[in-house]
N, C-alpha and C positions, 0 to 999 in steps of 0.2 A: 670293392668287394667287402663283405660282412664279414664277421668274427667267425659267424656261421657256416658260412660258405668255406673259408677260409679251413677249420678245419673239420669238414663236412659234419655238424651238428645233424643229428637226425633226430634228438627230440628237442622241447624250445628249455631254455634256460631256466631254475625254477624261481629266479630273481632277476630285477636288474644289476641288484648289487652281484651275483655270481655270472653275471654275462661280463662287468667292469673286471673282476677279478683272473678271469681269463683272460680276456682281451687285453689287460696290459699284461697279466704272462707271455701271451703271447706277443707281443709289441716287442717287450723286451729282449726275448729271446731272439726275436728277427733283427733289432738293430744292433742287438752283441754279436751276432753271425756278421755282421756287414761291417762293424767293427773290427772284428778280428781279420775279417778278408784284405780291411784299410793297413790293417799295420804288418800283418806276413810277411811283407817285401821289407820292411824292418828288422823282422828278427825281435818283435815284441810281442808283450801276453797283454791283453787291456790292462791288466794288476799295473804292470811295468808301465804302462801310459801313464797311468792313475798316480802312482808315485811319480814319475817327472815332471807331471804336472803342477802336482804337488810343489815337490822341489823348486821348479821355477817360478811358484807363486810367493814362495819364501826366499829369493836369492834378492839378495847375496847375504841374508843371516842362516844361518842350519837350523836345522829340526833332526829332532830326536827320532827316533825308529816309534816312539809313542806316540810323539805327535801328528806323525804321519799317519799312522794308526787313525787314530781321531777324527783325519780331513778321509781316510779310504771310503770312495762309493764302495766296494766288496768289504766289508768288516772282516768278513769267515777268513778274508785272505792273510799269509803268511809275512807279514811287510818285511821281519828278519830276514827270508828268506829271498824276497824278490830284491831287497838290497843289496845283497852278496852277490846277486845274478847281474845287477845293472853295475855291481864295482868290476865285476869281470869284463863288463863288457866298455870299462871307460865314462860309464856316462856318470857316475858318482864320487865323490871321495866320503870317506870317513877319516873323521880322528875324534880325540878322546874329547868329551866335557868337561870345559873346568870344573864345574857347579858340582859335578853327580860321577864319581868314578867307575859306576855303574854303567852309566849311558855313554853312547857316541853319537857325537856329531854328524850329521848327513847333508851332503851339497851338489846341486847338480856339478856337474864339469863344463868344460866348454863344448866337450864331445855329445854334451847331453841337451845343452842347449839348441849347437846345430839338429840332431838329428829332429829334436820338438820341433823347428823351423820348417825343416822341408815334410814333415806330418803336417803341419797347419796348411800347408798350399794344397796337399791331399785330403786334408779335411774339407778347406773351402770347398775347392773340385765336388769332391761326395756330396756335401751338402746342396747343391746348384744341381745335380745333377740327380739326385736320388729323391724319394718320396717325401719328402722334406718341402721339397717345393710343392707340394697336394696344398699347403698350408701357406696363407699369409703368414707374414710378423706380426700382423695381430692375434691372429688365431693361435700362432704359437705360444705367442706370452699367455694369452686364458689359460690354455692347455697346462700350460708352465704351471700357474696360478692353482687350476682345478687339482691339480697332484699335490703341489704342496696343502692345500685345503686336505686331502685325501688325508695326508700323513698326520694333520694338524700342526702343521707348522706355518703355516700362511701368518702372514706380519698383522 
């Protein structure tokens, strides 16, 4: 189905660049919905993915509530805040920085490791099974390619 169809356009675009501009809003917002359906049964927000993911790309050294910051796809979001939610709930530890007595340290836990684990077999799952597959691996990686060209960040 069309972008158009999709969300019954009745007059035509008055670009192609504001048909691209839609259409990955709207892209977006369809695989955040489908995202967020993936993790429910967790008991996570994407933020809270987004930070563990994080976290486990950095383990076993810490990062700062900044530097998390930095690696967040959501900028807007709260990182202070989604840390205190994932210490509550075991997947993080914090303690103090040598360096900076200002900052704290941030670490996945082991609680936070397993639960990534059984999301990535839920991930594959979605992935095999959802729209995802409309796409080769090649077409993906262009696609991949075409967006970061989009942002200007292409290598």
């Amino acid at each position: 189905m069309s972008i158009e169809k999709d969300i019954k356009q009745q007059k035509p675009f008055k670009s192609s660049y504001q048909k691209l501009v839609v259409n990955i809003m709207y892209t977006a917002n369809w695989m955040n919905s489908d995202q967020q359906s993936l993790l429910k049964p967790f008991d996570l927000s994407a933020q809270q993915y987004n930070v563990l993911r994080i976290l486990r790309g950095q383990y076993p050294n810490p990062i700062t509530v900044n530097g998390i910051i930095e690696r967040m796809l959501d900028k807007m979001s709260n990182a202070s805040r989604l840390v205190d939610k994932l210490l509550l709930k075991g997947f993080v530890s914090r303690c103090d920085n040598v360096d900076d007595r200002r900052a704290c340290d941030i670490r996945i836990t082991e609680s936070g490791t397993e639960i990534l684990m059984q999301i990535d077999k839920v991930q594959s799952e979605w992935e095999k099974g959802n729209s995802m597959n409309h796409l080769t691996e090649e077409e993906a990686e262009v696609l991949s390619r075409l967006l970061d060209k989009l942002r200007g960040s292409e290598d």
